[in-house]
C-alpha positions in Angstrom: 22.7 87.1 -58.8 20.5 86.2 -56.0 21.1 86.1 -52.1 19.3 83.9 -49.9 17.0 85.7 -47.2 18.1 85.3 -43.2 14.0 85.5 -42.1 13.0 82.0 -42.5 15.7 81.1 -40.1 15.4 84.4 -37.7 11.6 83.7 -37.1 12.1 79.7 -36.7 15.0 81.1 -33.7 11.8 83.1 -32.5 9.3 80.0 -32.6 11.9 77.8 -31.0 12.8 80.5 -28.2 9.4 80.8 -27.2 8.7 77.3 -26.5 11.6 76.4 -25.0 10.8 79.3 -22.2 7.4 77.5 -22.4 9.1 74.3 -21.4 11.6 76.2 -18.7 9.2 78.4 -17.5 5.7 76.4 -17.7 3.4 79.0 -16.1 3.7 81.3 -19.2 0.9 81.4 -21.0 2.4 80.9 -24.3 -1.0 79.3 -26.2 -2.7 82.3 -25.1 0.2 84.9 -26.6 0.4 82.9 -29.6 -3.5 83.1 -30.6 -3.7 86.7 -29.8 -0.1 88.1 -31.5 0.1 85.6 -33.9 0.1 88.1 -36.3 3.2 89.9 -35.5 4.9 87.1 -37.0 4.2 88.3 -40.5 4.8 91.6 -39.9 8.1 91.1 -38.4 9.1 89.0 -41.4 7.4 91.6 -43.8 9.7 94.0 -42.4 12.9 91.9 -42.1 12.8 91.1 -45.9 11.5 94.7 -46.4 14.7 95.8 -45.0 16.1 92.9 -47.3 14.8 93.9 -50.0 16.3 98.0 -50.0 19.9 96.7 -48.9 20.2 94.1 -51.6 18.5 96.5 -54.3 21.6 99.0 -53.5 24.2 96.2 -53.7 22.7 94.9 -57.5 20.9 91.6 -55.9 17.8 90.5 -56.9 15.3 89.7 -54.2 11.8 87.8 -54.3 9.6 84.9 -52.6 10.0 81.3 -53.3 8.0 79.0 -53.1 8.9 77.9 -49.7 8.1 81.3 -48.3 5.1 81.5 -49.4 3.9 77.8 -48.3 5.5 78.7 -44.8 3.0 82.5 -44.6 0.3 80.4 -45.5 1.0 77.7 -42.9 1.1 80.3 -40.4 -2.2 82.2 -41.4 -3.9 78.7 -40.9 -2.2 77.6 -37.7 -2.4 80.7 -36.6 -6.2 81.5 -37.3 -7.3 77.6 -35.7 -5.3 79.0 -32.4 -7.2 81.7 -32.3 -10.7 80.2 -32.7 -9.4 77.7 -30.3 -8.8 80.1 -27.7 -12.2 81.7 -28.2 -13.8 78.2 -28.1 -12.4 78.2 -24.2 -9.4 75.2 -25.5 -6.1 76.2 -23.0 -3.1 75.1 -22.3 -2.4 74.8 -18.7 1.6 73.4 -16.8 -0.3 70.5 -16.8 -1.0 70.4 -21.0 -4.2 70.3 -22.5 -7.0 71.6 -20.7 -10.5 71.9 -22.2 -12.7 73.4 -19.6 -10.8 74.3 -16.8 -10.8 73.2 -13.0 -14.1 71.8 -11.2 -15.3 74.1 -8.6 -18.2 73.1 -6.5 -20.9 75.4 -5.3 -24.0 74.5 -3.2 -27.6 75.1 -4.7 -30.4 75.8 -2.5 -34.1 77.2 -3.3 -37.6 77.1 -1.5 -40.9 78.2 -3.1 -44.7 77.3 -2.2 -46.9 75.6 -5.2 -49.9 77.6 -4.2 -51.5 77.8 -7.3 -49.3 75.2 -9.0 -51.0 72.1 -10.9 -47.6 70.9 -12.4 -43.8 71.7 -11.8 -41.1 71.7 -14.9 -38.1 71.7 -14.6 -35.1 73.4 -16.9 -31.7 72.2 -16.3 -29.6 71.5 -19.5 -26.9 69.4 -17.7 -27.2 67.3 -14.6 -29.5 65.1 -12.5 -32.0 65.5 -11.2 -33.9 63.5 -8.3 -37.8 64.4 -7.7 -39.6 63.2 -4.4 -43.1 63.7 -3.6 -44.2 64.2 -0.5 -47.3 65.8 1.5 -45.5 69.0 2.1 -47.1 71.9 0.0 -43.4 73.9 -0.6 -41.3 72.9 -3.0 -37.4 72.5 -2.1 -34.4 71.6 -4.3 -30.8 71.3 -2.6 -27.8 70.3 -3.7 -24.5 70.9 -6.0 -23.5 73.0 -8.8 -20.4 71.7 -10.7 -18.6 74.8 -12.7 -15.3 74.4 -15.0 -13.1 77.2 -15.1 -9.8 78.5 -15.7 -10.0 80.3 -12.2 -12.3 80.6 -8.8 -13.2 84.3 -10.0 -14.3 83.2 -13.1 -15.7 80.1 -11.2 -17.3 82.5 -8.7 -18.6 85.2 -11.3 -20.6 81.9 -12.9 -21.8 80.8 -9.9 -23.4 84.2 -9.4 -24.9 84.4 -12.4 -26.6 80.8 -12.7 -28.5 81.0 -9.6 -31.0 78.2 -9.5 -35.1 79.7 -9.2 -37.9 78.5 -8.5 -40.7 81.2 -10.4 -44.3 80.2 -10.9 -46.1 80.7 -14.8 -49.4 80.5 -14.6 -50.3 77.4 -13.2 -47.0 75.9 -13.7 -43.8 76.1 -11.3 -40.7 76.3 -13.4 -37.1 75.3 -12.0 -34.6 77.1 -14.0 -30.4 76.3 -13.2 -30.1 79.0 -15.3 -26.9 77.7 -17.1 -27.4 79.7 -20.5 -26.1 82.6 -18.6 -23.0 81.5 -18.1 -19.7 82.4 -20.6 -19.5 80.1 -23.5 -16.5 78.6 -22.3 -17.5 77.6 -19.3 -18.8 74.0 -18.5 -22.0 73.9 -15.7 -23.9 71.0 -14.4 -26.6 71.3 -11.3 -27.4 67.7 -9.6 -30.2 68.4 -7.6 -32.8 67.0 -5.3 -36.4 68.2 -5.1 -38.8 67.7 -2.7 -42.5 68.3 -4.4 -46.1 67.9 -3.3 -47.3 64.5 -4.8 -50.3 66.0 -6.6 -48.2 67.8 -9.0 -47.7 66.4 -12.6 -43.6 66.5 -13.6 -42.4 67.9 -17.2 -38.8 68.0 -17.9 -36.4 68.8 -20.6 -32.3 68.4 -20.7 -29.5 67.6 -22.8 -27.8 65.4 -20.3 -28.6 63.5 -17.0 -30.4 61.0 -15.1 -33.7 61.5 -13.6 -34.9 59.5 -10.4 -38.9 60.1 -9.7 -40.9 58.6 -6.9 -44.0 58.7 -5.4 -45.9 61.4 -7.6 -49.5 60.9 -8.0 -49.7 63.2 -11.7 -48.5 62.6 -14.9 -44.8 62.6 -16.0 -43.4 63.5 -19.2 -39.6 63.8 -19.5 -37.3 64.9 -22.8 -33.6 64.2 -22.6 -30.6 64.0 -25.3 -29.0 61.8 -23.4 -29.7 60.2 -19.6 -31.4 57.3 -17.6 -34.7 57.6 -15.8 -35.8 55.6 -13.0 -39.6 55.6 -12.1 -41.5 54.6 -9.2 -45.3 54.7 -7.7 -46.2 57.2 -10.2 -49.8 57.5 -10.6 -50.3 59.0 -13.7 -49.5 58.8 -17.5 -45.7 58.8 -18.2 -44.1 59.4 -21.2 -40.4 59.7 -22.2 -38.9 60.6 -25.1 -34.8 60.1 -24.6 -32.2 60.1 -27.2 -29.8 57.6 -25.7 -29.8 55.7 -22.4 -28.1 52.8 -20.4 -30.8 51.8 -18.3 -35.0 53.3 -18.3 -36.8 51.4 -15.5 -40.5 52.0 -14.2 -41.8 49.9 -11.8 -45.9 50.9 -10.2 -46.8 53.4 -12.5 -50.9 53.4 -12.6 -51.3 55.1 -16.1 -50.3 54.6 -19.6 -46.4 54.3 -20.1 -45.1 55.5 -23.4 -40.9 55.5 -24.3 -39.3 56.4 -27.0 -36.2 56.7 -28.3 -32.2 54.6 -28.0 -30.6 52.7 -25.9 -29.7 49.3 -23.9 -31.5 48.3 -20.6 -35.4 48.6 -20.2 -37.1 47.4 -17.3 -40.9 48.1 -16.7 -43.1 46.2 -14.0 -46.8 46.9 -12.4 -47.6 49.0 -14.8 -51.8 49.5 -14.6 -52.3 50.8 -18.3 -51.2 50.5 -21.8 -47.0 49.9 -22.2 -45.6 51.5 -25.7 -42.4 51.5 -26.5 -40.5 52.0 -30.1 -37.0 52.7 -30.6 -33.3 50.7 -31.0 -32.4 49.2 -26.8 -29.7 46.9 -27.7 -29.7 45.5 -24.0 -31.8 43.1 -21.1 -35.4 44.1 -22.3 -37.4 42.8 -19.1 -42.0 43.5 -18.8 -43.4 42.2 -16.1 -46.9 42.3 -14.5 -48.6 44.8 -17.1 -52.4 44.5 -16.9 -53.2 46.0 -20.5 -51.7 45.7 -24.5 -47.6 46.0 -24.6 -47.2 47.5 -28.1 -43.0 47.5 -28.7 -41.4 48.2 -32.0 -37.4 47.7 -32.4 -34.1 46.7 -33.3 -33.9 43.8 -35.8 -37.3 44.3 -36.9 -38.8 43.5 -33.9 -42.7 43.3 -33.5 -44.2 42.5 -29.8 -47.9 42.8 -29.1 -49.7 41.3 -26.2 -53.2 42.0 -24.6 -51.5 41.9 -21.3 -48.7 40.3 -19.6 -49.5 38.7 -16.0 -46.1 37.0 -16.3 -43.3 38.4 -17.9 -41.4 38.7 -21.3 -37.8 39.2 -21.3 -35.6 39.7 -24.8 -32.0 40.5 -25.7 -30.4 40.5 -29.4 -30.2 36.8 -29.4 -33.4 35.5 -27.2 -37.1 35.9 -26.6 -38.9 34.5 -23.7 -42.6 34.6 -22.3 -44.8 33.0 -19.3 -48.1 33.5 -18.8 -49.1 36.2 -21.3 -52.5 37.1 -22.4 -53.7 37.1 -25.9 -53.3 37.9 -29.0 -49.7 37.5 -28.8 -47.8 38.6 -32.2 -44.0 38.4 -32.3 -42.1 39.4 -35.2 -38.8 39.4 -35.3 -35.1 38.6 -37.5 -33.1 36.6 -35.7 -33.9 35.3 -31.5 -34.5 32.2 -30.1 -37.9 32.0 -28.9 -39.7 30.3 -25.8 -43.3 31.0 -25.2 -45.5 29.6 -22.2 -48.6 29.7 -21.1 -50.1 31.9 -23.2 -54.1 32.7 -24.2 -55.9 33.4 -27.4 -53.4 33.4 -30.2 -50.3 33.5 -31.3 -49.1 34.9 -34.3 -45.2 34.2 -34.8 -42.8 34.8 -37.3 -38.7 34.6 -37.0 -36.3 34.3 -40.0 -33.5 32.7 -38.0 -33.9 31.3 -34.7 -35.5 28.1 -32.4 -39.0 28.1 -31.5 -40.7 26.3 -28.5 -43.9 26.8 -27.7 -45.5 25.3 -24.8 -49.1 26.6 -24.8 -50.3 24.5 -21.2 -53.5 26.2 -20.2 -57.1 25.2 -21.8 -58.7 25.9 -23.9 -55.8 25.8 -26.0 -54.9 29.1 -28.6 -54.8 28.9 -32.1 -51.0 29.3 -33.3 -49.3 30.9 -36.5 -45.9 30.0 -36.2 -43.4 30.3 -39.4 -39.2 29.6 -39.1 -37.0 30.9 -41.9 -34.3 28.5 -40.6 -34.6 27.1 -37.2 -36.2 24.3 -35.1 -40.0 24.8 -34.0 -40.7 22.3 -31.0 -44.4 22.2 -29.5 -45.3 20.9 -26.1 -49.1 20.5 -26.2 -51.4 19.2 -22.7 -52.6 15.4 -23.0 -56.2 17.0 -22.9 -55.9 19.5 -25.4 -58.3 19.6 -28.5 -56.5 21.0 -31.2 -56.2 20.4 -35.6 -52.3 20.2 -36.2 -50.5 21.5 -40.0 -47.5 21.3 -39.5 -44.6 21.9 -42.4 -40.3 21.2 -42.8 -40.7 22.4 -46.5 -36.4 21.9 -46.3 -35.9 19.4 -42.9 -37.8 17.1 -40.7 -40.8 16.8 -39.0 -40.9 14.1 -35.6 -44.1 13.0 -34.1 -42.9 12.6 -30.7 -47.1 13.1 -29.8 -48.3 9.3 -30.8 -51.6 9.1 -32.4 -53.7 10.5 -34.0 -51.3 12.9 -35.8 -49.8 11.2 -38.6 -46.7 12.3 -40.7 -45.8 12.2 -44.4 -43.2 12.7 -46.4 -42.9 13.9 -50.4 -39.3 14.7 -51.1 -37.5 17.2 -48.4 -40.8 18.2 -47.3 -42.5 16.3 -44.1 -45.6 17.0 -42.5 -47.6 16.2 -39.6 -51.2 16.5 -39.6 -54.2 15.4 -37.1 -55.8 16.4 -34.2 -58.0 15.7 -31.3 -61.7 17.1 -31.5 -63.1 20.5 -32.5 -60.1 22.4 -31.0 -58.6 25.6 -32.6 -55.8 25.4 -35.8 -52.4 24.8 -35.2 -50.1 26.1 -38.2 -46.1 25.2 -37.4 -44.0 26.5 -40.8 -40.2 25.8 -40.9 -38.7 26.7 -44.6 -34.9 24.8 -43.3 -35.5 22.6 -40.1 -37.1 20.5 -37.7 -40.2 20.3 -36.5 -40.9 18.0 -33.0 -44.8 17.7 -31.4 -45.2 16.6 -28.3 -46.9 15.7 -24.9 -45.9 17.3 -21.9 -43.6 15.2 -19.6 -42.2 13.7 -22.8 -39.1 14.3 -23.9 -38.3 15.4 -27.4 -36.4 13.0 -29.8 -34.9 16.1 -31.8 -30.9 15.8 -31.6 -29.9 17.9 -28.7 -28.2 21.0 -28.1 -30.4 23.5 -29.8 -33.8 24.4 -27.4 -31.4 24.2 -24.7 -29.5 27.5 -25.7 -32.6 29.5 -24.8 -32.1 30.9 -21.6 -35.1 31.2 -19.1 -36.6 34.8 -18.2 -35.4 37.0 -15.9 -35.7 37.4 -12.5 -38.7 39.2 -11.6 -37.9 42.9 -9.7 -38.5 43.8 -6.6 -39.8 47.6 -5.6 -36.6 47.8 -3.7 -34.3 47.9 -6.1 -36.2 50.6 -7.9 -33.7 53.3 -7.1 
């Protein structure tokens, strides 16, 4: 004959108990008893069915687990274990529920060091931002605020102390250290700061997160971020950033090379004296203006841009590409955009699997263009004067002479052509595989049905220094 055991129920009173005083009482730190006496559970039900087990042995009952039981120990070893690690990993329960990191506390951060000796300054702050100024002041100064979650202001205060910001030189090198690796695991620190530098020195910096503003530094700049924007102005050196993911990376007057890679949406360069490199997945407003030497980009969608230089500007999204006035060669690879080009020099090497093309070379002597369409329109706008020899292809489509002699058009099947030209100019090559194709004299309108070139938008506003910062 069996009896059923009273300890289930006795420890689910316990359970309940204690979180209803949690609910009447909401200061008590129940989360933190839990994950440290946890285990007091199972020995208080180890010894109430120990006790079970004597007094029923003496009355002839038979006593043992069931299955329940043992699923309910099991559940309790694992609950109570994750508590535990929780607790240690800095998670709490506060009156107010679930609180990660603590309460912000705010601390001021202040530090002053000469750069005798110094040819560049780095700077070693994990989390936060972080604005650099140069000036012709030899010292270096950095002011500003230390942010510090914690579960009280002595533990706030005792991380404060320990995460003084320094200024120490290496060698030739200044290094600012926020010293946030000496603070307890689970506690959250981030140092904004603004420096005050001599412009000759070159700027290196690392983090995980945080934005970086620098202006008016006459080195080089390299900076290395997980995650952060970076806004650059009158640099005179090389620059070169390396960030993981960003919202916005704008350089406007930097005199050297200018080299970005990485993730992210909004790039904005302008003025930029030597070569423009950039490679990674921006998803946003890409916007080059004024850039004296080659732009080499690699990104999303496949997307090749070279250019000599870019006098004008080029400005792309996911669904457009636009250019005036760039220098040649120009080559433009790239899935699926709209494209506009103008004004551009040399050649132009195009190729686009789904998307409009208009191409409006203007200036002579007039560039010799590659241009191939997957599936898509290709419209070109050519000068009255301009010498060219014309191929154009709609292997699936139509092709409209819009032009006038001497370019003549034929037809064999789906596949139209025009072919022609005007004296010993260079070779024009338009390739659509599924569209139309339209030639044409500037001022004259294009007899193409409407409502497909007129979805590319023009570029974008040019930027002013101003709005640099």
């Amino acid at each position: 004959m069996r009896r059923r055991s009273l300890t289930g129920p006795l420890l689910l009173l316990i359970v309940g108990g204690l979180f209803l005083w949690r609910n009447l009482h909401p200061e008590t730190p129940i989360f933190e008893l839990l994950s440290l006496y946890w285990p007091y559970l199972l020995i208080a039900w180890g010894l109430l069915r120990l006790g079970e087990v004597v007094v029923w042995n003496r009355q002839g009952y038979r006593s043992r687990f069931t299955g329940g039981e043992i699923v309910l120990v099991v559940f309790i070893c694992i609950a109570g274990s994750g508590i535990w690690q929780a607790h240690r990993s800095g998670l709490r329960f506060t009156a107010n529920g679930l609180d990660l990191w603590g309460q912000p506390y705010e601390f001021a951060v202040s530090a002053r060091a000469s750069s005798a000796g110094a040819r560049r300054i780095v700077f070693e702050n994990p989390r936060g931002n972080v604005k650099v100024t140069g000036g012709d002041a030899q010292d270096v100064e950095v002011t500003g605020s230390k942010l510090i979650r914690a579960y009280s202001s002595v533990d706030a205060e005792r991380a404060n102390a320990a995460t003084p910001v320094e200024i120490a030189l290496d060698g030739d090198t200044l290094r600012v250290r926020t010293n946030q690796d000496r603070a307890p695991g689970n506690q959250r620190i981030s140092d904004d700061i603004e420096v005050v530098v001599p412009r000759r020195l070159a700027v290196e910096a690392r983090a995980a997160t945080g934005d970086y503003e620098i202006a008016d530094i006459a080195g080089d700049i390299e900076i290395s971020s997980d995650r952060g924007d970076v806004r650059l102005a009158r640099v005179g050196g090389n620059a070169r950033l390396e960030i993981g993911h960003s919202d916005l990376i704008r350089a406007i007057g930097v005199q050297g090379n200018l080299e970005l890679r990485g993730d992210g949406s909004d790039v904005e360069f302008e003025n930029v004296s030597g070569q423009t490199t950039v490679s990674g997945s921006y998803r946003g407003a890409l916007d080059f203006k004024n850039l004296a030497k080659p732009l080499q980009y690699e990104g999303t969608r496949n997307t090749e841009v070279h250019a000599q230089a870019v006098p004008g500007r080029i400005s792309m999204d996911l669904s457009q590409f636009s250019a005036k006035d760039v220098a040649g060669p120009v080559r433009l690879v790239t899935d699926s955009r709209d494209v506009k080009v103008e004004q551009f020099t040399v050649s132009l090497d195009l190729q686009t699997e789904r998307g409009d093309i208009q191409l409006t070379p203007g200036r002579a002597p007039l560039p010799s263009i590659d241009a191939r369409s997957g599936s898509g329109r290709i419209d070109l706008v050519l000068s009255p004067m301009a010498l060219f020899n014309l191929v154009a292809t709609a292997e699936t489509g139509d092709a409209v002479n819009d032009y006038g002699p001497p370019i003549r058009k034929e037809v064999s099947g789906r596949t139209a052509t025009l072919t022609g030209g005007v004296g010993n100019g260079p070779t024009i090559r338009l390739t659509a595989n599924r569209g139309w194709i339209s030639v044409r004299k500037e001022g004259t309108p294009s007899s193409l049905p409407t409502g497909t070139l007129s979805r590319i938008p023009a570029p974008a506003k040019p930027l002013k220094e101003s709005e640099s910062f």
